[in-house]
N, CA, C and O atoms as a MOPAC input file, in Angstrom:
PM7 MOZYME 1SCF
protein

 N     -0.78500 1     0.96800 1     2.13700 1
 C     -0.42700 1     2.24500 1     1.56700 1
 C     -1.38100 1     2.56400 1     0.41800 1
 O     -1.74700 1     1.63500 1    -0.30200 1
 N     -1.88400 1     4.01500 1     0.15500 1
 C     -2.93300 1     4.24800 1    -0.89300 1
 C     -1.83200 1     4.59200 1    -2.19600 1
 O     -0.91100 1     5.38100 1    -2.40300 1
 N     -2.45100 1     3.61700 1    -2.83700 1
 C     -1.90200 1     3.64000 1    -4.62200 1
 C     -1.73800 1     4.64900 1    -5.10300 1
 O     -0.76600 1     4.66400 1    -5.85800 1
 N     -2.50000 1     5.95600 1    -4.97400 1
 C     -2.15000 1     6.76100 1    -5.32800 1
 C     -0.90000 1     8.30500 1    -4.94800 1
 O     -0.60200 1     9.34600 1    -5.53300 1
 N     -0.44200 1     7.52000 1    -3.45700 1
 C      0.36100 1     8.41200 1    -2.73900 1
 C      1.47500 1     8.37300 1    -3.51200 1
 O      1.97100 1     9.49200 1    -3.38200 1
 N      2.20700 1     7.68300 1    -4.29600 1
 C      2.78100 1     7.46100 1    -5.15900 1
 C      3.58100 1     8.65500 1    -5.84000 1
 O      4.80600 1     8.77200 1    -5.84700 1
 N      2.88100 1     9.30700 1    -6.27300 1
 C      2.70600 1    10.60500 1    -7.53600 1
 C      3.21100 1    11.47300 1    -6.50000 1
 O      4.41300 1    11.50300 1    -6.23600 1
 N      2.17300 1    12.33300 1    -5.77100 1
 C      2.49500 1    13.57800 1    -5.41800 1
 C      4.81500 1    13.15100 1    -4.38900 1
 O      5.88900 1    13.75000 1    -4.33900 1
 N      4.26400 1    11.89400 1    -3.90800 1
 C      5.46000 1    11.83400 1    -3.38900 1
 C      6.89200 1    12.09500 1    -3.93800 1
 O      7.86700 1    12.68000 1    -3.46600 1
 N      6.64400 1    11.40200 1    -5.19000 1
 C      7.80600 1    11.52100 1    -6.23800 1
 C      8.12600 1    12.35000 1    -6.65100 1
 O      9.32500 1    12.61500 1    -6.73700 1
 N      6.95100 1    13.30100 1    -7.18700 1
 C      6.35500 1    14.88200 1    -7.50900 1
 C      7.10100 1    15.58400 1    -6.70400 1
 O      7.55900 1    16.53900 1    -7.33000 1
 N      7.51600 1    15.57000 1    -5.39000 1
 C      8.08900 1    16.49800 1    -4.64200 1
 C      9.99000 1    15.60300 1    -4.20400 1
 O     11.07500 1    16.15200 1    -4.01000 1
 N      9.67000 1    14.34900 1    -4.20500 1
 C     11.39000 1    14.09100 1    -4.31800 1
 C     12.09200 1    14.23600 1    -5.63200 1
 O     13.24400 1    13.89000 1    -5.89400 1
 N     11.14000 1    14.85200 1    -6.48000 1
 C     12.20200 1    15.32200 1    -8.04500 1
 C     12.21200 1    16.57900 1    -7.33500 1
 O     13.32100 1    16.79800 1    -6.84800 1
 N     11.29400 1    17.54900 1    -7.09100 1
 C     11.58900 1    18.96000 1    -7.00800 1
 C     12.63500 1    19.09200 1    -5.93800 1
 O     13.29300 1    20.12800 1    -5.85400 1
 N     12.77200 1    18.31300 1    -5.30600 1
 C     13.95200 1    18.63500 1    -4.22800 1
 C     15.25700 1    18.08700 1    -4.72000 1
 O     16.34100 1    18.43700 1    -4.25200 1
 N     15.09100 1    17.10900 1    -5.79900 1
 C     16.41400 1    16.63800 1    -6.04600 1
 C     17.36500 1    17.66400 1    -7.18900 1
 O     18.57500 1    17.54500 1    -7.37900 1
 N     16.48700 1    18.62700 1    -7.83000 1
 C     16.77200 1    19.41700 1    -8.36400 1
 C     16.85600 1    20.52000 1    -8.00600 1
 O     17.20800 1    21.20200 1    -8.96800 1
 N     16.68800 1    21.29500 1    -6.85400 1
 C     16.38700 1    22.22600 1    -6.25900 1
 C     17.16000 1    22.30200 1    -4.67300 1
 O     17.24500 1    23.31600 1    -3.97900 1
 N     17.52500 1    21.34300 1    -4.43700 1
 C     18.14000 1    21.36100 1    -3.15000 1
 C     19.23900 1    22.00500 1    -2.51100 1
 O     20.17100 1    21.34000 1    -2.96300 1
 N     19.63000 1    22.65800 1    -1.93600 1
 C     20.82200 1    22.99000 1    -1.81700 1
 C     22.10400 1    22.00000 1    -1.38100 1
 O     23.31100 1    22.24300 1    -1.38400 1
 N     21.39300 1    20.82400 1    -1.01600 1
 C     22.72600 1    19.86400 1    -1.01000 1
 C     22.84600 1    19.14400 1    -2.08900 1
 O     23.85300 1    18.44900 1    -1.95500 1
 N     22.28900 1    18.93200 1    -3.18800 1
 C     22.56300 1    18.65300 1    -4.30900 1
 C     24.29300 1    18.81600 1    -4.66600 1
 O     24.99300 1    17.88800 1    -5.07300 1
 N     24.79300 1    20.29900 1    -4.39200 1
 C     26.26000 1    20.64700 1    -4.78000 1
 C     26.93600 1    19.75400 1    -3.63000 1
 O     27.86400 1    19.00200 1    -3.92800 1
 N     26.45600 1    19.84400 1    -2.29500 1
 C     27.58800 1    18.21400 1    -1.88500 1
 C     27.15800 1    17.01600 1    -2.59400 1
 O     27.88500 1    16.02900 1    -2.48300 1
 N     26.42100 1    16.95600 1    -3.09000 1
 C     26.41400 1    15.23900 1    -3.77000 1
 C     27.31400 1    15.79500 1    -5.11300 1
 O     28.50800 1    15.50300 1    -5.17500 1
 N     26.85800 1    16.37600 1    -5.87200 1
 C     28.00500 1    16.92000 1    -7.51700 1
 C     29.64300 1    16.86200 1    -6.54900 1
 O     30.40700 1    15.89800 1    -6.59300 1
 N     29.85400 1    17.96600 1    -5.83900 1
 C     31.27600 1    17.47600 1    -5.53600 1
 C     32.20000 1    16.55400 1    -5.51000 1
 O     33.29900 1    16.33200 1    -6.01800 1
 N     31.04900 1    15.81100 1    -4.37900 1
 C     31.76200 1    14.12300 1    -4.25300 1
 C     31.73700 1    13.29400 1    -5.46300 1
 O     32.07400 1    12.13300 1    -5.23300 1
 N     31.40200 1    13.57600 1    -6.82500 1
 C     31.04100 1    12.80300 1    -7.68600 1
 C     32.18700 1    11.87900 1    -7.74800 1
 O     31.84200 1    10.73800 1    -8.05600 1
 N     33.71000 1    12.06800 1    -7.50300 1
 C     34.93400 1    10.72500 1    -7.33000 1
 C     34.70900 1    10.01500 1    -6.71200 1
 O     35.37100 1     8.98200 1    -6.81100 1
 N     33.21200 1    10.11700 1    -5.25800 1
 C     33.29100 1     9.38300 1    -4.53100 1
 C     32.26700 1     8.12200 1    -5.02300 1
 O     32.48600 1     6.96800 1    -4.65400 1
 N     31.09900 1     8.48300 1    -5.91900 1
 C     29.99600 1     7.85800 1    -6.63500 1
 C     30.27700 1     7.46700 1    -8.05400 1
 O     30.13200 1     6.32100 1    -8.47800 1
 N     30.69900 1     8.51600 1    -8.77900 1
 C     30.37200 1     8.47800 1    -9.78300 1
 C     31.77400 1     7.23900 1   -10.63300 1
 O     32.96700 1     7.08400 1   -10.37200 1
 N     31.11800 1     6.77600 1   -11.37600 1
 C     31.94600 1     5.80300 1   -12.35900 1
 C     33.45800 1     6.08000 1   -12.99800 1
 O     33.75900 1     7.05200 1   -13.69100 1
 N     33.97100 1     5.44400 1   -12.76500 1
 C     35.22900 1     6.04500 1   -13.86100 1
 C     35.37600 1     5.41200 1   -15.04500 1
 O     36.52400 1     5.42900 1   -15.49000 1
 N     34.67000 1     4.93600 1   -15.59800 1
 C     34.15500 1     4.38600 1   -16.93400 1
 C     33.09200 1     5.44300 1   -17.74700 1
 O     32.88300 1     5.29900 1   -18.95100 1
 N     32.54700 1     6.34800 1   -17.07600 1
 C     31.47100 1     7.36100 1   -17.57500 1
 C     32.50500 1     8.41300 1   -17.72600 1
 O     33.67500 1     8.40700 1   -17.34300 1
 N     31.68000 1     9.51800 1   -18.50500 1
 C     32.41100 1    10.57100 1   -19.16100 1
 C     31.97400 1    11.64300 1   -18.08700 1
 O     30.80900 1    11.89300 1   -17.77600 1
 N     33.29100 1    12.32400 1   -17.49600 1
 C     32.53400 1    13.49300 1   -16.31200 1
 C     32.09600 1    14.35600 1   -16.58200 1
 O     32.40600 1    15.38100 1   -15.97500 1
 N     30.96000 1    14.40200 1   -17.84100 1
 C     30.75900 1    16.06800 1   -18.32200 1
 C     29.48700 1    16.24400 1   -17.27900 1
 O     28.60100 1    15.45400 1   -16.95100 1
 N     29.82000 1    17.86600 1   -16.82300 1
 C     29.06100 1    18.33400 1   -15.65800 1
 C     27.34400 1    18.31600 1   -16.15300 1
 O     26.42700 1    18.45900 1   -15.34400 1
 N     27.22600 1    18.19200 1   -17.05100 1
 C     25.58200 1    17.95900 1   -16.85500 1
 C     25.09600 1    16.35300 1   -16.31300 1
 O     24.25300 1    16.32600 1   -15.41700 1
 N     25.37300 1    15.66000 1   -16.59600 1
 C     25.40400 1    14.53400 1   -16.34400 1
 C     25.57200 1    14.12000 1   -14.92900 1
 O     24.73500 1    13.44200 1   -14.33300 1
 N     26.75300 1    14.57600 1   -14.37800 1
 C     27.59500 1    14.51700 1   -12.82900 1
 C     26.34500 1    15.09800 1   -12.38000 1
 O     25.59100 1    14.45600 1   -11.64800 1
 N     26.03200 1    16.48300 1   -12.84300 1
 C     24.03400 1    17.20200 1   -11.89900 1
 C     23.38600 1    16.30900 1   -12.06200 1
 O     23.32200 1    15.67500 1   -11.00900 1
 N     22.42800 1    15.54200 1   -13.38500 1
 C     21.68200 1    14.68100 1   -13.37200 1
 C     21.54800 1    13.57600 1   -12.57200 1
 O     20.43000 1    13.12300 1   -12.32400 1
 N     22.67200 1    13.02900 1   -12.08700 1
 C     22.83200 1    11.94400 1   -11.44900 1
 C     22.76600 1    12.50400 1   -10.16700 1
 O     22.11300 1    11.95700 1    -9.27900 1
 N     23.53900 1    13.81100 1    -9.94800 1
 C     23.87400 1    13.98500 1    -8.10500 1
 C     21.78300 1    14.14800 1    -7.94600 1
 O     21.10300 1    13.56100 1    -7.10300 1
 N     21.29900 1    15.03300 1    -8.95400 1
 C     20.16000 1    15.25800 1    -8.59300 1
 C     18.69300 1    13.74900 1    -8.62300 1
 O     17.54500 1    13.79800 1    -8.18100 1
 N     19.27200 1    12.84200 1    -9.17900 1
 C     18.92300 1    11.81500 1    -9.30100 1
 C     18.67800 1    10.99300 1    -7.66300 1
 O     17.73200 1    10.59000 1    -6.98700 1
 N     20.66800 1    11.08500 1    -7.54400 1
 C     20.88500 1    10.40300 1    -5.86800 1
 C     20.07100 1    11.60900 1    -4.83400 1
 O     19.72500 1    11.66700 1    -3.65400 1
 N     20.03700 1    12.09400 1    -5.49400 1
 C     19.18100 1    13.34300 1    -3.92800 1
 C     17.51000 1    13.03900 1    -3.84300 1
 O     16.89300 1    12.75000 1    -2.81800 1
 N     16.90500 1    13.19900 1    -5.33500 1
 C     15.32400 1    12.46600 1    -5.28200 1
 C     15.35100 1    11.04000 1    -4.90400 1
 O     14.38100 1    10.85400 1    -4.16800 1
 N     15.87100 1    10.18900 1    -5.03400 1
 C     15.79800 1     9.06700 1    -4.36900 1
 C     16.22600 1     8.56100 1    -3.14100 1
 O     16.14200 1     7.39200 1    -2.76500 1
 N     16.81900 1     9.77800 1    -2.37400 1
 C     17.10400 1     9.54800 1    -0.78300 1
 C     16.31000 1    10.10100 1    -0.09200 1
 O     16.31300 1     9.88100 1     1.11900 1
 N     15.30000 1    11.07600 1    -0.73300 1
 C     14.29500 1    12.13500 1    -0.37900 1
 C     13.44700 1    10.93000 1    -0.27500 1
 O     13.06200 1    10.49000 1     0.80900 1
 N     13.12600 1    10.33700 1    -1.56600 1
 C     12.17700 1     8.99600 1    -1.70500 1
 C     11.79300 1     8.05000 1    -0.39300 1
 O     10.78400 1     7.71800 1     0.23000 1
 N     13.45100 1     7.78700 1    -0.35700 1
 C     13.79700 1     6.51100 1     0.98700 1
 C     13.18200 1     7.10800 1     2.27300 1
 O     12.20600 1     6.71100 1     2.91000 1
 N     14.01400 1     8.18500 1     2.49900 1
 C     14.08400 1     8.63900 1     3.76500 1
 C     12.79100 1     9.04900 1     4.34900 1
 O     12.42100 1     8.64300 1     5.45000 1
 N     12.02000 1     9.95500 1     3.51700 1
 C     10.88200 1     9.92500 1     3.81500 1
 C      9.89600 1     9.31500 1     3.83200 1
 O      8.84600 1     9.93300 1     4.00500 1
 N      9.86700 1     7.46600 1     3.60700 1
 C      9.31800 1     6.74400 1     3.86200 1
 C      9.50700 1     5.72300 1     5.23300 1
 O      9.00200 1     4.65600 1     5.58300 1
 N     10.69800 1     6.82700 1     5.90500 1
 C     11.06100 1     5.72900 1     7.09900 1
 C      9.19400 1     6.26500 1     8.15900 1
 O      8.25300 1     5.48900 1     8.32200 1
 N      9.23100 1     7.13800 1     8.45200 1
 C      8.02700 1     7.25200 1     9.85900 1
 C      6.93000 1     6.45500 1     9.24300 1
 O      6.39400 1     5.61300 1     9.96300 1
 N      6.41900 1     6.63200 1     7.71900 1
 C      4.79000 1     5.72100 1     7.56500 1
 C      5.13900 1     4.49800 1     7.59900 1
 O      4.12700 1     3.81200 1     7.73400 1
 N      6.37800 1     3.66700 1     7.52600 1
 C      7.37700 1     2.61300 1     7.41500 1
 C      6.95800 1     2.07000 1     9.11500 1
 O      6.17700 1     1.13700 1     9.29700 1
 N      7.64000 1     2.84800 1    10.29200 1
 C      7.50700 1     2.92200 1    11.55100 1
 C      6.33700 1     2.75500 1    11.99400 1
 O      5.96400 1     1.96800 1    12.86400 1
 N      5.56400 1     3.71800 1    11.21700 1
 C      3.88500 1     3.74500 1    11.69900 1
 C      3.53900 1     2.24200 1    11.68000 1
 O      3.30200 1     1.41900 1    12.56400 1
 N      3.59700 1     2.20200 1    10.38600 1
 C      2.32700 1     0.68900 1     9.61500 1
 C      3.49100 1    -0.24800 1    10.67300 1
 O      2.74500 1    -1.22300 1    10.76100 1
 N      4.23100 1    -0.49800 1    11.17700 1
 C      4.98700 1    -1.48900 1    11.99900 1
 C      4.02800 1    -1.38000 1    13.11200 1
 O      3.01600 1    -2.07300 1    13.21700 1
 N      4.45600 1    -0.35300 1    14.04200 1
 C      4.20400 1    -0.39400 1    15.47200 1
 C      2.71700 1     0.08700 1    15.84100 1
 O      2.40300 1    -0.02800 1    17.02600 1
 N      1.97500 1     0.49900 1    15.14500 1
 C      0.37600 1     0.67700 1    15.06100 1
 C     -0.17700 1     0.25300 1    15.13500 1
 O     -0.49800 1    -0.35400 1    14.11300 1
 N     -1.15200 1    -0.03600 1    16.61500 1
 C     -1.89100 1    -1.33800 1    16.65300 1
 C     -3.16400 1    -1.75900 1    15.40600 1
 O     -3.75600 1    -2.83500 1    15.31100 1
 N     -3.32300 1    -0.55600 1    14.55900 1
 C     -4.03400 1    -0.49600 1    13.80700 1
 C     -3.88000 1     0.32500 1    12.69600 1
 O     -4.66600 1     1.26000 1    12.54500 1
 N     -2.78800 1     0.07800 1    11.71200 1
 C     -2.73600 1     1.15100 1    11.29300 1
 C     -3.14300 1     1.44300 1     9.68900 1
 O     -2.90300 1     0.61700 1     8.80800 1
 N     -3.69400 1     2.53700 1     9.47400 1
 C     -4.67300 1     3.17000 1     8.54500 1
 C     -3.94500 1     3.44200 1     7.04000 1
 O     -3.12500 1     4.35800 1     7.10000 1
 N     -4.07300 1     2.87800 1     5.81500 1
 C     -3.03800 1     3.57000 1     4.80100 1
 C     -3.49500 1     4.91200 1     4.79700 1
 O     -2.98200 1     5.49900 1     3.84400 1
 N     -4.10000 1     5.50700 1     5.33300 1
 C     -4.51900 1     7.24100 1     4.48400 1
 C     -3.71800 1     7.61500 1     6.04900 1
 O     -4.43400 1     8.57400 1     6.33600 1
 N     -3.19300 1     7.55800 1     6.68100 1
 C     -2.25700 1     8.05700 1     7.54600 1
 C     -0.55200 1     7.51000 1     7.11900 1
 O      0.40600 1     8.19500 1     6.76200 1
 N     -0.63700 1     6.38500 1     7.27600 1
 C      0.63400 1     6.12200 1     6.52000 1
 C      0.69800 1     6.92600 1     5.49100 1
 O      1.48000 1     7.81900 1     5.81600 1
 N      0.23400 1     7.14600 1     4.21300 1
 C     -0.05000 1     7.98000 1     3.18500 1
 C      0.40400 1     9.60900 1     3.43200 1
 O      1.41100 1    10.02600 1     2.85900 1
 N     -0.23600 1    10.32500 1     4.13900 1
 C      0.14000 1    11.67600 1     4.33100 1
 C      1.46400 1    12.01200 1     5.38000 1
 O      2.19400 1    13.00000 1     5.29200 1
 N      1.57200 1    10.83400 1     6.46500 1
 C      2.97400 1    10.91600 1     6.88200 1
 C      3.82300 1    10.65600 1     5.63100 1
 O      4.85200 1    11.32000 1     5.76100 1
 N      3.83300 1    10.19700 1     4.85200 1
 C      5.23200 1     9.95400 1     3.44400 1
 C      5.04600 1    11.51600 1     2.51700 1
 O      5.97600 1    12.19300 1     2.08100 1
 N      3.76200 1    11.77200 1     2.40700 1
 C      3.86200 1    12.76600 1     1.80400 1
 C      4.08700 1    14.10700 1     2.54600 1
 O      4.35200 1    15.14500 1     1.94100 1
 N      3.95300 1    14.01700 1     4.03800 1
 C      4.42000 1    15.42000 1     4.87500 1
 C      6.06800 1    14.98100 1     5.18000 1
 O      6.88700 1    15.90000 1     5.18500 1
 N      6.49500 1    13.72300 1     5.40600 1
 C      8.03800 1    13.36800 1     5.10000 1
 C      9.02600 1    14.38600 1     3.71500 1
 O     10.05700 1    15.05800 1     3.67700 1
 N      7.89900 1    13.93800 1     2.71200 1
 C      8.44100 1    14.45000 1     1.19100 1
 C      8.72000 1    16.25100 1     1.41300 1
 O      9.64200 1    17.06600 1     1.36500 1
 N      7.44600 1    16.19300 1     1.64300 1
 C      7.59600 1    17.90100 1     1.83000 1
 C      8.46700 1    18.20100 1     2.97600 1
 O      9.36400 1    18.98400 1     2.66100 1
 N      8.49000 1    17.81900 1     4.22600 1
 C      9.66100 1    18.27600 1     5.25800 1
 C     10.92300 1    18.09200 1     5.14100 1
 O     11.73300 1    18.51600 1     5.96600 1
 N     11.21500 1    17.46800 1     4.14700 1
 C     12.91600 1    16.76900 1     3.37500 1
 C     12.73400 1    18.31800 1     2.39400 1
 O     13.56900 1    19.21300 1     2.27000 1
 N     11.97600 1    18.26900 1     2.06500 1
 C     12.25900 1    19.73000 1     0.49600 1
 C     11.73700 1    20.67200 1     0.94500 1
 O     11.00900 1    21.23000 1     0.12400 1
 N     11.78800 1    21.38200 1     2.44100 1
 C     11.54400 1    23.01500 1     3.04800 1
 C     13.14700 1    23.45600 1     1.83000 1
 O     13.25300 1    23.89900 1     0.68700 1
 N     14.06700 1    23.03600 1     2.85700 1
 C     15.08300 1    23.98100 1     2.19500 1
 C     15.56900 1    24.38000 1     0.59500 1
 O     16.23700 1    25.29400 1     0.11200 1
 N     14.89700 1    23.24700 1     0.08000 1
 C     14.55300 1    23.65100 1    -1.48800 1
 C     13.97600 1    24.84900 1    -1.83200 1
 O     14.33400 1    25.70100 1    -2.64600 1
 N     12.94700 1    24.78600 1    -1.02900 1
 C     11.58100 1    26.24100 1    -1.53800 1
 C     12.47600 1    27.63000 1    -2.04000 1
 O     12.16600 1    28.18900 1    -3.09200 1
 N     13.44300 1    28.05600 1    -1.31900 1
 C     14.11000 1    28.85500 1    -1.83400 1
 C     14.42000 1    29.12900 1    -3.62800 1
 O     14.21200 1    29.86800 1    -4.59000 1
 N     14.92400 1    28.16900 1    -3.25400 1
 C     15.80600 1    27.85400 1    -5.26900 1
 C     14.64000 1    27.87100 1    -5.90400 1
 O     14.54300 1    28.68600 1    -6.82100 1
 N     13.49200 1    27.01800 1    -5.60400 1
 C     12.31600 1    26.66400 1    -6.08000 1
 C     11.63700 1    28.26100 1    -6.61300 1
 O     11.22200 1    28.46300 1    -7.75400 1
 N     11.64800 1    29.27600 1    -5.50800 1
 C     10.88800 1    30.45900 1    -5.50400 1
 C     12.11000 1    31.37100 1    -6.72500 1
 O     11.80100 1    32.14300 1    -7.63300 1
 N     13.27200 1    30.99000 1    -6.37100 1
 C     14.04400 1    31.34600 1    -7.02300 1
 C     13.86200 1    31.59400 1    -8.71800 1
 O     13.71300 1    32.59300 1    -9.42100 1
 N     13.94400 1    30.36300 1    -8.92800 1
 C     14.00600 1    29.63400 1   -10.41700 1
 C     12.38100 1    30.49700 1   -11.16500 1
 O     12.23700 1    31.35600 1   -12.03400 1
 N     11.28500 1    29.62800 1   -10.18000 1
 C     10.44600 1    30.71900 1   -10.99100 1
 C     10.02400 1    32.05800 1   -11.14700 1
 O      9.16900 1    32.41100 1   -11.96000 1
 N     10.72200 1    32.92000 1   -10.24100 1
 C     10.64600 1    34.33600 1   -10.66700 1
 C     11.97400 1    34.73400 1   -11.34700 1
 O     12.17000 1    35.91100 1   -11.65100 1
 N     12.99900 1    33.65600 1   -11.61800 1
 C     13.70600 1    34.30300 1   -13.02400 1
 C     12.98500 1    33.64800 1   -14.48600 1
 O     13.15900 1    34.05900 1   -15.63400 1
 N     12.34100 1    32.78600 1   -14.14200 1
 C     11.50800 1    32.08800 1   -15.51000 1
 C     10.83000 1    33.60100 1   -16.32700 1
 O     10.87400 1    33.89200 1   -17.52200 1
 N     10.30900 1    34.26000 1   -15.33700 1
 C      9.26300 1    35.65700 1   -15.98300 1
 C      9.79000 1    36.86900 1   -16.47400 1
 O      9.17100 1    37.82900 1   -16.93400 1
 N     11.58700 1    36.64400 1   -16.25400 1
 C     12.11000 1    37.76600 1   -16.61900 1
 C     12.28000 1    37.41400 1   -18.40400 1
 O     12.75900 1    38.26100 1   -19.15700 1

């Protein structure tokens, strides 16, 4: 895997973990995750749901370069590499919305 695929990957499983529209099913379920020793104030319950959403974006989109570098009779990190990072981005299409959203209320 190239050392530097790293960045942009993460780069785009934060923007989706914040931006996602399933983000509000992960906040909902927070009785089902979240601690009952922690304090439920709703910023926090987001931080975290948006937390568990960039890091399943993370996982998940490392299963095909995962698959690749397995079953490849030869396989290349700069392909493994852009499959994780076209993973990242195909997990956060349905983000783009909120995404387009957010910054054309930033300019008002």
């Amino acid at each position: 895997m190239h050392p530097n695929t790293l960045v942009p990957v993460m780069a785009v499983a934060i923007v989706n973990g914040i931006f996602s529209p399933w983000v509000l099913v992960v906040f909902v379920l927070y009785p089902v995750w979240y601690p009952v020793w922690a304090p439920p104030l709703s910023q926090i319950v987001y931080m975290a749901s948006a937390l568990i959403l960039s890091t399943l974006t993370l996982m998940a989109s490392g299963i095909l370069p995962a698959l690749y570098e397995r079953f490849a009779p030869a396989p290349r990190p700069m392909v493994a590499s852009g499959l994780w990072v076209a993973g990242a981005v195909l997990l956060t299409l349905p983000a783009i919305p909120n995404v387009l959203r957010a910054l054309s209320a930033g300019g008002i």
